[in-house]
VEXGUGU-503204 format. One record per residue: y, x, z of N, C-alpha, C, O in turn. Coordinates in steps of 0.05 Angstrom, whole numbers, plus 5000, padded with zeros to 4 digits. Layout:
n_north / n_east / n_up / ca_north / ca_east / ca_up / c_north / c_east / c_up / o_north / o_east / o_up
Y / X / Z / Y / X / Z / Y / X / Z / Y / X / Z
...
***
This chain:
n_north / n_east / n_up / ca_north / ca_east / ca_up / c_north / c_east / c_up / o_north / o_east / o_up
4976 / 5017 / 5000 / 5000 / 5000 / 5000 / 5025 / 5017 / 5000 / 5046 / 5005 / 4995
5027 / 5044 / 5005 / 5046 / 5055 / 5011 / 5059 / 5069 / 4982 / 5081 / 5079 / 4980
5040 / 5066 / 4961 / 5044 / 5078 / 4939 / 5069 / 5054 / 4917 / 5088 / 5057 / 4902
5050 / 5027 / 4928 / 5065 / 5006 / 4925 / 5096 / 5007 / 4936 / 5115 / 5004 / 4921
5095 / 5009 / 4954 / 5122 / 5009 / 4971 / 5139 / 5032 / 4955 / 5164 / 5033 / 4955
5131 / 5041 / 4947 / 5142 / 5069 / 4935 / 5158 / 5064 / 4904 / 5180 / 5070 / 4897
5140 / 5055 / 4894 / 5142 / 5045 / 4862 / 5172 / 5022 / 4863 / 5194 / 5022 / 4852
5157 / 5001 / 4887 / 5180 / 4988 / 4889 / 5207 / 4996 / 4894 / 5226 / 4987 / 4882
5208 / 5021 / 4918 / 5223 / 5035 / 4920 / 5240 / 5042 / 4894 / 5259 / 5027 / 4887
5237 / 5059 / 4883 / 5240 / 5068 / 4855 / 5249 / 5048 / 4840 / 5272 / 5049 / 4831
5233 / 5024 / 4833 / 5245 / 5013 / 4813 / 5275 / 4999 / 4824 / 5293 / 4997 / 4808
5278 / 4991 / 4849 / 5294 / 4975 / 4854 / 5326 / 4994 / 4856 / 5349 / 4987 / 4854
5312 / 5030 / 4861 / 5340 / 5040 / 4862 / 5355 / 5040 / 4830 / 5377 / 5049 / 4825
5340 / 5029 / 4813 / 5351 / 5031 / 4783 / 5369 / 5016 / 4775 / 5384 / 5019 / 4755
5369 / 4988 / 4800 / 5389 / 4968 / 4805 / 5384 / 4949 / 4776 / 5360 / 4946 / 4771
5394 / 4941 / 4764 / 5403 / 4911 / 4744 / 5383 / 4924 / 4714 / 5366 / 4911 / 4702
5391 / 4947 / 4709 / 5388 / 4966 / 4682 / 5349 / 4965 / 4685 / 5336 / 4964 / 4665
5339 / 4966 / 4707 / 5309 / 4973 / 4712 / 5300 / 4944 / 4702 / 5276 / 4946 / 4702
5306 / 4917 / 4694 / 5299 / 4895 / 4686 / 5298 / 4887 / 4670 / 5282 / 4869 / 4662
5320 / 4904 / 4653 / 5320 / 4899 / 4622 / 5301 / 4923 / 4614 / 5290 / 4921 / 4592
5297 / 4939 / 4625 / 5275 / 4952 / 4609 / 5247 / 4947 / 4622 / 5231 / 4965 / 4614
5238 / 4931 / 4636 / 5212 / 4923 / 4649 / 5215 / 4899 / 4631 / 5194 / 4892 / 4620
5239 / 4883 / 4625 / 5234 / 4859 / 4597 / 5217 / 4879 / 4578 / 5192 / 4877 / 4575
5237 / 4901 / 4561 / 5230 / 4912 / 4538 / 5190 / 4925 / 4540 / 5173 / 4929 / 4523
5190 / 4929 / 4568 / 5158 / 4937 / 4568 / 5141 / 4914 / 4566 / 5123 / 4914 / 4550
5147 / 4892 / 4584 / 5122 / 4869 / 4579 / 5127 / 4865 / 4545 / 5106 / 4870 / 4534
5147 / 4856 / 4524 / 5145 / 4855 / 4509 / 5125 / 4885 / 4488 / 5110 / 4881 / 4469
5130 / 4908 / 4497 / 5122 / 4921 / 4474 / 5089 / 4915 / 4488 / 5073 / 4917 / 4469
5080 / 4911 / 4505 / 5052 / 4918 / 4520 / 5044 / 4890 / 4510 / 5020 / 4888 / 4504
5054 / 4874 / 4509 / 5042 / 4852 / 4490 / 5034 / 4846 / 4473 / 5015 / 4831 / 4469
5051 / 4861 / 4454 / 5040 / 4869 / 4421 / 5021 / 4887 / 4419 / 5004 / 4885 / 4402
5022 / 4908 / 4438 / 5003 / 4930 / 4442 / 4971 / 4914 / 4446 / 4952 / 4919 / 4431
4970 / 4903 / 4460 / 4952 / 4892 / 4469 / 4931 / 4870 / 4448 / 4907 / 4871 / 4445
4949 / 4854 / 4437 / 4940 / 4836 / 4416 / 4929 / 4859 / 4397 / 4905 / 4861 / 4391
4949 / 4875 / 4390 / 4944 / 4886 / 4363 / 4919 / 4908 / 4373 / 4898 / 4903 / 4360
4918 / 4919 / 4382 / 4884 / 4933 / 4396 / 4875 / 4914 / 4386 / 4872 / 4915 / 4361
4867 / 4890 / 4398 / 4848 / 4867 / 4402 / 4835 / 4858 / 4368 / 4812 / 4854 / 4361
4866 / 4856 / 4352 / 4857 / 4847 / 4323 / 4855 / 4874 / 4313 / 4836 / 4884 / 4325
4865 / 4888 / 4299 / 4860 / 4925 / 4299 / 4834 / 4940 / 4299 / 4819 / 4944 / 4279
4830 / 4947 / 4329 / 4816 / 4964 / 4337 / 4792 / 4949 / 4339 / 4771 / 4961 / 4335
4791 / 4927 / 4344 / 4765 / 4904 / 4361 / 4755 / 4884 / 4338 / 4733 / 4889 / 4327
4768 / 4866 / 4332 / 4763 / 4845 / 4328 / 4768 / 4857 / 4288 / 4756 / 4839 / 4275
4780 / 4877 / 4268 / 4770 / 4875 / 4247 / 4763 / 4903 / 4241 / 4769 / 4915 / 4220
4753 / 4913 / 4258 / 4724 / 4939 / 4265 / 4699 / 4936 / 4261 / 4685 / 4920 / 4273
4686 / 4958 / 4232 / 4665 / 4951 / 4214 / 4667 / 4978 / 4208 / 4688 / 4990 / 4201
4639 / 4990 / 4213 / 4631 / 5006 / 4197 / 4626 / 5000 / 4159 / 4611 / 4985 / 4147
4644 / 5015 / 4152 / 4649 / 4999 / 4120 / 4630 / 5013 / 4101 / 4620 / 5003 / 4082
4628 / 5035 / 4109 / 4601 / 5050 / 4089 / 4575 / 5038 / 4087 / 4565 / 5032 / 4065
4563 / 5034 / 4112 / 4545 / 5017 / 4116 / 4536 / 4992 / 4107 / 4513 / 4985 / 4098
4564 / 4975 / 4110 / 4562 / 4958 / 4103 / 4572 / 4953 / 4072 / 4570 / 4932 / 4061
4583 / 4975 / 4060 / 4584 / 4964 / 4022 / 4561 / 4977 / 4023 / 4548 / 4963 / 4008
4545 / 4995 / 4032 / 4527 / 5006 / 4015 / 4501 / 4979 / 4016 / 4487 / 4977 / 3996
4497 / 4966 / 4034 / 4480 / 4951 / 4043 / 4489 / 4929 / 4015 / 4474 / 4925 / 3995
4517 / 4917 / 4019 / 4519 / 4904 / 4000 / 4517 / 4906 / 3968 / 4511 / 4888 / 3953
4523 / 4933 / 3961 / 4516 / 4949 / 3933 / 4482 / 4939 / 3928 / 4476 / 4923 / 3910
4466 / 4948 / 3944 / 4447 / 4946 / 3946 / 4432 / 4915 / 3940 / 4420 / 4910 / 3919
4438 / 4894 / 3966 / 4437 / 4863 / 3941 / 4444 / 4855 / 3932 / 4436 / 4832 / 3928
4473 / 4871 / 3916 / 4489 / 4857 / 3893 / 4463 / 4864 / 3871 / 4451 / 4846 / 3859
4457 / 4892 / 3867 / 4436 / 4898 / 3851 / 4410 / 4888 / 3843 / 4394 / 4888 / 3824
4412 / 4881 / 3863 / 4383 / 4861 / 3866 / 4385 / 4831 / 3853 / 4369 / 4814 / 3846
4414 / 4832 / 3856 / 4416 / 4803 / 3838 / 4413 / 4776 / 3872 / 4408 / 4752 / 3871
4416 / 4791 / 3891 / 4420 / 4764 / 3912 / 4447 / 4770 / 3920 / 4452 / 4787 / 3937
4465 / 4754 / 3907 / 4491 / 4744 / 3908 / 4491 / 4736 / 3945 / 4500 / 4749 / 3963
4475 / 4707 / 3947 / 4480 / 4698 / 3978 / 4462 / 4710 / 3998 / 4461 / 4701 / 4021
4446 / 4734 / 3990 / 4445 / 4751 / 4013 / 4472 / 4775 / 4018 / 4475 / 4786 / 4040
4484 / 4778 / 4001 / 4503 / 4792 / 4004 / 4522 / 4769 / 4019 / 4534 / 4777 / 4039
4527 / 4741 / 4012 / 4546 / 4734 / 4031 / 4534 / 4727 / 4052 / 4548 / 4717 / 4070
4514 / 4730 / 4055 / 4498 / 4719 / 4083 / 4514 / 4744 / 4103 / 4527 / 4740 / 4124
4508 / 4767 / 4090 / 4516 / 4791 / 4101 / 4544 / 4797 / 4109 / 4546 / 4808 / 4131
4566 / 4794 / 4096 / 4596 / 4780 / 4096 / 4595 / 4757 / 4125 / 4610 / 4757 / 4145
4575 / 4742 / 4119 / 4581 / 4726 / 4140 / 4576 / 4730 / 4175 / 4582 / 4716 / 4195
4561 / 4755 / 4172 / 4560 / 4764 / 4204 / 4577 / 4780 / 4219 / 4576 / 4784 / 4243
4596 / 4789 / 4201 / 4625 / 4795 / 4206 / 4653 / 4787 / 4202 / 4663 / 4783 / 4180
4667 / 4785 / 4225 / 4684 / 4768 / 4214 / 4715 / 4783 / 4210 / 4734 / 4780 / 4225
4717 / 4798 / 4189 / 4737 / 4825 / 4185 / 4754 / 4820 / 4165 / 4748 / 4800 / 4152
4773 / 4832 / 4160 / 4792 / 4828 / 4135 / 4764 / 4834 / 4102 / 4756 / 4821 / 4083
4759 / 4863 / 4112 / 4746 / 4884 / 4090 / 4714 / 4848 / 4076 / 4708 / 4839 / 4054
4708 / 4843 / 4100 / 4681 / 4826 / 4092 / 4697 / 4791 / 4083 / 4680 / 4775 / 4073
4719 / 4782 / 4085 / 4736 / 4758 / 4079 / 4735 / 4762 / 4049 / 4727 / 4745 / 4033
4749 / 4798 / 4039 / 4758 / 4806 / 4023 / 4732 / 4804 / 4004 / 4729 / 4792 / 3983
4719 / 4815 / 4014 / 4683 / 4826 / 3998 / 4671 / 4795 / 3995 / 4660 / 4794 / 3973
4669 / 4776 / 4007 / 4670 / 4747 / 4004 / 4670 / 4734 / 3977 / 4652 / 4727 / 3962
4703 / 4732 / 3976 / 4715 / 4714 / 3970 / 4707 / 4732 / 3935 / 4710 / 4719 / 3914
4700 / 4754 / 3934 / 4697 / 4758 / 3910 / 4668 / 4752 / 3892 / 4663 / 4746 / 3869
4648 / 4756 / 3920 / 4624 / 4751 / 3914 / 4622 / 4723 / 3910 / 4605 / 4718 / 3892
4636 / 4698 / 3922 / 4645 / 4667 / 3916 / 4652 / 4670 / 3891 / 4630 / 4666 / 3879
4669 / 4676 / 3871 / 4681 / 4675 / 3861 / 4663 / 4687 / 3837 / 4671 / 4677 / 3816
4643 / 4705 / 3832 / 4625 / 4710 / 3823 / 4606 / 4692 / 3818 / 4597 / 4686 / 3796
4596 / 4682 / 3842 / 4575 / 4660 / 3832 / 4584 / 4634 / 3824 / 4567 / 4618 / 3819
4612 / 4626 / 3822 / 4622 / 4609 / 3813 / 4635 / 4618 / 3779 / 4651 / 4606 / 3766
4622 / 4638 / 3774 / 4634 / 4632 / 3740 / 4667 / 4644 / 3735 / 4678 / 4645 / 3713
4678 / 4653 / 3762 / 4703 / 4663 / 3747 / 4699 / 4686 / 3738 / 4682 / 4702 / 3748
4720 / 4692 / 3713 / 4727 / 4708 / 3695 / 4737 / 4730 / 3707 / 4726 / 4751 / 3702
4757 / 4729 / 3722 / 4778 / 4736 / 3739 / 4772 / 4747 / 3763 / 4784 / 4734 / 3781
4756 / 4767 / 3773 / 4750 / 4765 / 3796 / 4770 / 4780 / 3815 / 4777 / 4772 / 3837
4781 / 4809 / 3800 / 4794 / 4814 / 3814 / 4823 / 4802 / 3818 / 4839 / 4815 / 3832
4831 / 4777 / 3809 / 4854 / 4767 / 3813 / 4847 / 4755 / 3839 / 4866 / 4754 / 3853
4826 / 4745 / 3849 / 4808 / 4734 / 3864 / 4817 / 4745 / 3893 / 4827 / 4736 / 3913
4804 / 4778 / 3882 / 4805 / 4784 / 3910 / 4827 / 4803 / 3923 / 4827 / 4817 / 3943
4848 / 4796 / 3899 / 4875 / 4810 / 3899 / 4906 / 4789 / 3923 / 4926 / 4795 / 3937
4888 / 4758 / 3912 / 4901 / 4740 / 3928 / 4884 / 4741 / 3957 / 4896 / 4750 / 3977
4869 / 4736 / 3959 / 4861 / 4746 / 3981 / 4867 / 4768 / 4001 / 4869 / 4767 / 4026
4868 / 4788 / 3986 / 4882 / 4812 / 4003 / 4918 / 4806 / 4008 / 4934 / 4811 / 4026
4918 / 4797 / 3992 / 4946 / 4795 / 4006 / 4950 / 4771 / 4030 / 4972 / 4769 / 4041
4939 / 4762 / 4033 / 4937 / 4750 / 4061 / 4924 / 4762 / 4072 / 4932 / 4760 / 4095
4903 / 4779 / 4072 / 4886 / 4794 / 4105 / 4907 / 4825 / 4102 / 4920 / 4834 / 4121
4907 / 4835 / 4082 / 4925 / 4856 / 4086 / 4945 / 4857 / 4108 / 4942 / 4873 / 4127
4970 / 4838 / 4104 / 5000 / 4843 / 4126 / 4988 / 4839 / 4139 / 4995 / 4854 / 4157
4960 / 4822 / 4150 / 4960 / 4820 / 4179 / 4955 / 4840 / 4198 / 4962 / 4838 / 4222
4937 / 4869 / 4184 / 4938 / 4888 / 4202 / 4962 / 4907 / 4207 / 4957 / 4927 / 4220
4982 / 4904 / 4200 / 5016 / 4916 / 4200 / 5028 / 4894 / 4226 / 5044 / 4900 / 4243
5011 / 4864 / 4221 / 5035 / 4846 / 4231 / 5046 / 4851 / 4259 / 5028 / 4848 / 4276
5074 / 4860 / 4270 / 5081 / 4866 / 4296 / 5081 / 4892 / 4295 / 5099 / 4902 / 4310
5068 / 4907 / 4283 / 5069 / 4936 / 4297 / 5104 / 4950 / 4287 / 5112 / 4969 / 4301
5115 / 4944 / 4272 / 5133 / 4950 / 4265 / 5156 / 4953 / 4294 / 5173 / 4970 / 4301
5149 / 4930 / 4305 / 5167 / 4929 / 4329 / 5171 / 4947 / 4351 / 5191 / 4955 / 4361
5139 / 4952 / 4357 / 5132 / 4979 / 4375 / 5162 / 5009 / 4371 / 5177 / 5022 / 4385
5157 / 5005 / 4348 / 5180 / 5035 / 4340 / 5215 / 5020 / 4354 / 5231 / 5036 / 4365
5220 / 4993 / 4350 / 5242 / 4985 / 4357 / 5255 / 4978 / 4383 / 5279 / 4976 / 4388
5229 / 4975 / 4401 / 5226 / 4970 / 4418 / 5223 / 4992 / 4440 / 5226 / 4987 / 4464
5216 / 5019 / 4427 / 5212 / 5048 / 4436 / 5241 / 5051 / 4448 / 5247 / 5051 / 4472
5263 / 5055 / 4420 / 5291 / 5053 / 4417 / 5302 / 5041 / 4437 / 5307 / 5054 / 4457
5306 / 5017 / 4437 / 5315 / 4991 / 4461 / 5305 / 5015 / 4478 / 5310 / 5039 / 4474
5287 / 5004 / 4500 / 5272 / 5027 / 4522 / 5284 / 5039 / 4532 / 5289 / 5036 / 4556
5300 / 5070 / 4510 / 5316 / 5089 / 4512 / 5342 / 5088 / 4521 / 5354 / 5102 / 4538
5352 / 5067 / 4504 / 5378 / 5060 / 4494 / 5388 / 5038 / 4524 / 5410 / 5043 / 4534
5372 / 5013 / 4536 / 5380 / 5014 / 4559 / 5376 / 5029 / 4588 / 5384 / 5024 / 4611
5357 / 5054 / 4576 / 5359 / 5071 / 4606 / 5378 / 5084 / 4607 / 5387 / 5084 / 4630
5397 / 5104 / 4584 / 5424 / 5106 / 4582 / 5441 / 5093 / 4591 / 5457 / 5099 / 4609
5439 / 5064 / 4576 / 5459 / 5038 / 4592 / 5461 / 5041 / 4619 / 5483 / 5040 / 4630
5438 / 5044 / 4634 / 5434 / 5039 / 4658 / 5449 / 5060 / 4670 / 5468 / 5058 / 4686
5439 / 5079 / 4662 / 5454 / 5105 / 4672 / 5474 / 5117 / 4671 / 5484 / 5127 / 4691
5482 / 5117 / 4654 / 5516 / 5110 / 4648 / 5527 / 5095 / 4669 / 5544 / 5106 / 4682
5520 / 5066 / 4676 / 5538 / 5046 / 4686 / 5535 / 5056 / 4715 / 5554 / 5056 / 4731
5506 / 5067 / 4722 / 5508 / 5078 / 4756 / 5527 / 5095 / 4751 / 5549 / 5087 / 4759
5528 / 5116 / 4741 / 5543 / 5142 / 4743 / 5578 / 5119 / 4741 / 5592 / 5121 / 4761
5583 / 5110 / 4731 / 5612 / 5095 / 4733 / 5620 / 5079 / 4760 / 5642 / 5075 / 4770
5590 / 5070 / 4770 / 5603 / 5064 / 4793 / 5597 / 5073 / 4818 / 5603 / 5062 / 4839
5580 / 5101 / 4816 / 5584 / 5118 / 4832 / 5608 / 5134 / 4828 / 5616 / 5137 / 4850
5623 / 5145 / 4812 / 5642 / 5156 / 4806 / 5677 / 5137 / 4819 / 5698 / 5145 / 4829
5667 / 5114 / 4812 / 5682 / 5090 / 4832 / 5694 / 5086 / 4843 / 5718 / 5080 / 4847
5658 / 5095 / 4859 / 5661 / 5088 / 4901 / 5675 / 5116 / 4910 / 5674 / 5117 / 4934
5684 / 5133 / 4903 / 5684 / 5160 / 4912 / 5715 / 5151 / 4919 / 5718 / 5157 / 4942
5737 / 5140 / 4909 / 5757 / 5133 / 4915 / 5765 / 5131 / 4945 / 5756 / 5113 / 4959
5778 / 5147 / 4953 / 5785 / 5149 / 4983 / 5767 / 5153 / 5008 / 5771 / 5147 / 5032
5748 / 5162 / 4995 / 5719 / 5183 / 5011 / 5734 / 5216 / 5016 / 5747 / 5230 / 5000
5728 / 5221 / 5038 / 5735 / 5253 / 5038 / 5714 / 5264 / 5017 / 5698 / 5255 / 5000
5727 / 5300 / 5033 / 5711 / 5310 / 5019 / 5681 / 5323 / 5015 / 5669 / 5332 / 4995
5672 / 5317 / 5050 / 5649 / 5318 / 5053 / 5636 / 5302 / 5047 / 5613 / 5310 / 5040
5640 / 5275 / 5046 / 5626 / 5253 / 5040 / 5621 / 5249 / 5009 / 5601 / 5237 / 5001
5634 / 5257 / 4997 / 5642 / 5262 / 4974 / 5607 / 5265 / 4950 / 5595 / 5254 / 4932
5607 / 5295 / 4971 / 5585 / 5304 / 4949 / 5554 / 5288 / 4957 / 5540 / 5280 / 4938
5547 / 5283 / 4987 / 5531 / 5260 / 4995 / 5526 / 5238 / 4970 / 5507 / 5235 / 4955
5555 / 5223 / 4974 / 5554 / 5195 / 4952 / 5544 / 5198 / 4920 / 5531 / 5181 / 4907
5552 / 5224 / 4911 / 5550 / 5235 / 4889 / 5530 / 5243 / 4883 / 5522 / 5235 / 4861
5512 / 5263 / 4898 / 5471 / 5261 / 4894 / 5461 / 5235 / 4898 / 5439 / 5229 / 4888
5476 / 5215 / 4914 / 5456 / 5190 / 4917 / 5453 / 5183 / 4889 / 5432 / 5184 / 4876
5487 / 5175 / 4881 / 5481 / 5159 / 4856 / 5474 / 5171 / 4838 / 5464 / 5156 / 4821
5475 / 5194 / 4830 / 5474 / 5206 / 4808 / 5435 / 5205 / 4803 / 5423 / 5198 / 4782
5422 / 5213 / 4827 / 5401 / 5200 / 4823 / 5381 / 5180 / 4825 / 5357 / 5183 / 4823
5396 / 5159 / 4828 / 5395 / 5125 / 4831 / 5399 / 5125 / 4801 / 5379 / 5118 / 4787
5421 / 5130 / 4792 / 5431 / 5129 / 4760 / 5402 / 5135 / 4740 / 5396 / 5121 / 4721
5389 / 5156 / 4749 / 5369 / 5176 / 4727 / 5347 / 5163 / 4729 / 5330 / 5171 / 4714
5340 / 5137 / 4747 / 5315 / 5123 / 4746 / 5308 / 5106 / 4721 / 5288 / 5101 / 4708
5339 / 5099 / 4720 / 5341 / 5078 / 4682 / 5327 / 5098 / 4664 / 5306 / 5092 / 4652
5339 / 5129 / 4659 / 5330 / 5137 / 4653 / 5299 / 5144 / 4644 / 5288 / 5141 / 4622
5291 / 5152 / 4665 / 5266 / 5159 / 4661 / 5245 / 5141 / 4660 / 5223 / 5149 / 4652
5248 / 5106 / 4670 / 5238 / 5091 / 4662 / 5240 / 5086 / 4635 / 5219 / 5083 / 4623
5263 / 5085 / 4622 / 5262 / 5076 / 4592 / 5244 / 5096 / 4578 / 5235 / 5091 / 4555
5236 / 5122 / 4592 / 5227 / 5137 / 4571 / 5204 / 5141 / 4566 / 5193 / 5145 / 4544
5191 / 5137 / 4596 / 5164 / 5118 / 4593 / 5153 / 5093 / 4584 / 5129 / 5086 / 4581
5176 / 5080 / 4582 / 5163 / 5069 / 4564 / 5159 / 5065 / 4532 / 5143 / 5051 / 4519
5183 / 5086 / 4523 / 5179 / 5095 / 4497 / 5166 / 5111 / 4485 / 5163 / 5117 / 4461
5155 / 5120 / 4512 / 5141 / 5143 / 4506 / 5114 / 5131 / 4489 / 5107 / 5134 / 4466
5103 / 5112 / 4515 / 5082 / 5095 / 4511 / 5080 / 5077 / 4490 / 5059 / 5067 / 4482
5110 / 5070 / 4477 / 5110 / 5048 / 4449 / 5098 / 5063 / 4436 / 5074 / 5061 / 4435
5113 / 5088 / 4420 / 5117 / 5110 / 4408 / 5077 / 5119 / 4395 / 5066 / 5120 / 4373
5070 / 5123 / 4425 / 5042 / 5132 / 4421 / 5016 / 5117 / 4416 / 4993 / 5123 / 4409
5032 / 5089 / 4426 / 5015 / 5065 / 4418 / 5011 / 5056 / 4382 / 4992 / 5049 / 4368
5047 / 5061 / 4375 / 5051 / 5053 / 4352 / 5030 / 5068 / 4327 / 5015 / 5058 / 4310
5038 / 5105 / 4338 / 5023 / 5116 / 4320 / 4994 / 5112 / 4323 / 4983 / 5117 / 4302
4975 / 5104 / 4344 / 4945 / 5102 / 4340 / 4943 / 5073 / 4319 / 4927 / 5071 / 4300
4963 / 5050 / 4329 / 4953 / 5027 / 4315 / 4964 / 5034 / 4276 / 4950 / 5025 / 4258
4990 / 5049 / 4271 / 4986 / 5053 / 4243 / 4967 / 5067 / 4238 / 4964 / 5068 / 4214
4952 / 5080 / 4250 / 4936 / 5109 / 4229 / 4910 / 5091 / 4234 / 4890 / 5104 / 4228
4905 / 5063 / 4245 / 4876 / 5050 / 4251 / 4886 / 5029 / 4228 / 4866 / 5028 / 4214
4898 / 5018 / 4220 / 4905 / 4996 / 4203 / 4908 / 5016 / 4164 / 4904 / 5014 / 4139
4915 / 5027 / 4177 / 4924 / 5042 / 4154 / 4891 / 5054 / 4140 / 4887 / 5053 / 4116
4869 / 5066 / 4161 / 4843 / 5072 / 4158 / 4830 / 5051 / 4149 / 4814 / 5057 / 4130
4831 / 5018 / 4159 / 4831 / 4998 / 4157 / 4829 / 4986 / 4120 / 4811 / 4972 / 4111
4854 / 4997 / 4106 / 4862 / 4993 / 4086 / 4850 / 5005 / 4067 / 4837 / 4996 / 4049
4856 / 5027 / 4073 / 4834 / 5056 / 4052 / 4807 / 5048 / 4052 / 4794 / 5054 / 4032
4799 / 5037 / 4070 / 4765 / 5035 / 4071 / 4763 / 5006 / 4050 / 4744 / 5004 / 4034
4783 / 4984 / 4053 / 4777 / 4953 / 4042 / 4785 / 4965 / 4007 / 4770 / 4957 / 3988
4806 / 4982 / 4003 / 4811 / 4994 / 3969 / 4780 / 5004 / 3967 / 4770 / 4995 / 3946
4770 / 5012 / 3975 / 4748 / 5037 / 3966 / 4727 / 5024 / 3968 / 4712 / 5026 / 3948
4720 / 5009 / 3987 / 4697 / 4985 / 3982 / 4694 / 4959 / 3968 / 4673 / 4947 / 3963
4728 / 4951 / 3959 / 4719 / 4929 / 3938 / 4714 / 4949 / 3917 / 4692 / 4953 / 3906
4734 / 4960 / 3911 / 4736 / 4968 / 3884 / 4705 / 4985 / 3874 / 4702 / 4990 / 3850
4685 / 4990 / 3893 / 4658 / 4993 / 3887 / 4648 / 4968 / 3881 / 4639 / 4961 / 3859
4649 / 4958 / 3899 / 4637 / 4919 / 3900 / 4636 / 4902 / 3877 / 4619 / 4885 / 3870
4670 / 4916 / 3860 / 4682 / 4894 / 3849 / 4661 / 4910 / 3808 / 4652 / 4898 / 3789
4665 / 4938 / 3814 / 4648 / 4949 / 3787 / 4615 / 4938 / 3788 / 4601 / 4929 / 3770
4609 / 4944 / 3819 / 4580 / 4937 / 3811 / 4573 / 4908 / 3806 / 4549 / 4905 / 3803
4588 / 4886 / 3806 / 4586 / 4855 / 3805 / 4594 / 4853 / 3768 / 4584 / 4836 / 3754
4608 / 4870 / 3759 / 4612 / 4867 / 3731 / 4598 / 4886 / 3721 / 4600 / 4885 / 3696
4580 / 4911 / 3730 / 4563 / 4915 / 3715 / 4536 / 4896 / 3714 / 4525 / 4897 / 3692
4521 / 4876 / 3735 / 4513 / 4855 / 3749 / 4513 / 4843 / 3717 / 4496 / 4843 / 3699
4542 / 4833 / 3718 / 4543 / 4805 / 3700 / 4537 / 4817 / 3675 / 4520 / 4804 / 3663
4547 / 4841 / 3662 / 4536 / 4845 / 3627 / 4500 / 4848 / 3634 / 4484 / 4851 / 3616
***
């Protein structure tokens, strides 16, 4: 409990400025959180595996074992790999227009929000300054008709009362910052793998049909 007491300590010497950036953290830790969830969790597929599996009963000529197979995952890359293999056993001409519209709906969604993380880093920063700044102004203030011993007392209080805005905002930009970059370079891996697996998918279904 005492570590508690402590924290509280701390945050409360940051005064008004420590609130707006405990707003700006629940917000970035929210997006953080979803976006893991859809990202990292929820459209996570070993993709080699699974085109090669699917190469394999496209070849064979079982169209709905391959979507049987699509259907035990529920990912952007297998929606995408789907809607083409549908669209195959239905006679279109067109397939990759098929699965071109399609991607553009599962595509933005692994981007969607993360953009904010980086903006939200900023903010973070930008009101621990605020914060700090405004202590240091009204520690600078109160000094008005204080001697001179008292002087320098008032002046370490606030000055490090002031540096808490600080260093909170920077934790938590720190933490946007590092969040942001794992979820682009996982969405972005995300992408490379769904180009490289239709576009196998999409040759061996029209070598299939001649």
């Amino acid at each position: 409990m005492e570590w508690l007491q402590g924290v509280a300590g701390w945050y409360m010497a940051g005064k008004w400025g420590m609130h707006l950036i405990l707003a700006t953290m629940v917000f970035a830790f929210s997006i953080i959180i979803e976006r893991i969830w859809y990202v990292a969790i929820k459209s996570n597929i070993k993709a080699e595996p699974f085109t090669l599996e699917c190469l394999k009963l496209i070849k064979k000529r079982d169209i709905n074992g391959a979507i049987n197979l699509c259907n035990r995952h529920d990912t952007p890359l297998t929606r995408i790999v789907k809607s083409a293999l549908q669209a195959f056993m239905e006679g279109e001409e067109d397939i990759q227009q098929v699965t071109d519209e399609v991607s553009l709906v599962e595509i933005p969604r692994l981007d969607r929000r993360i953009p904010y993380l980086g903006m939200l880093a900023n903010v973070a920063v930008l009101l621990g300054l605020l914060g700090t700044i405004s202590g240091l102004i009204a520690c600078f203030g109160s000094l008005a008709g204080v001697s001179a011993a008292e002087k320098t007392a008032i002046l370490s209080a606030g000055i490090s009362e002031a540096m808490h805005c600080t260093a909170f905002g920077l934790f938590v930009a720190i933490a946007a910052i590092v969040f942001h970059g794992f979820l682009v370079g996982r969405s972005n891996k995300i992408m490379a793998d769904i180009d490289s697996s239709v576009v196998k998918i999409l040759n061996t279904l029209e070598e299939v049909r001649r």
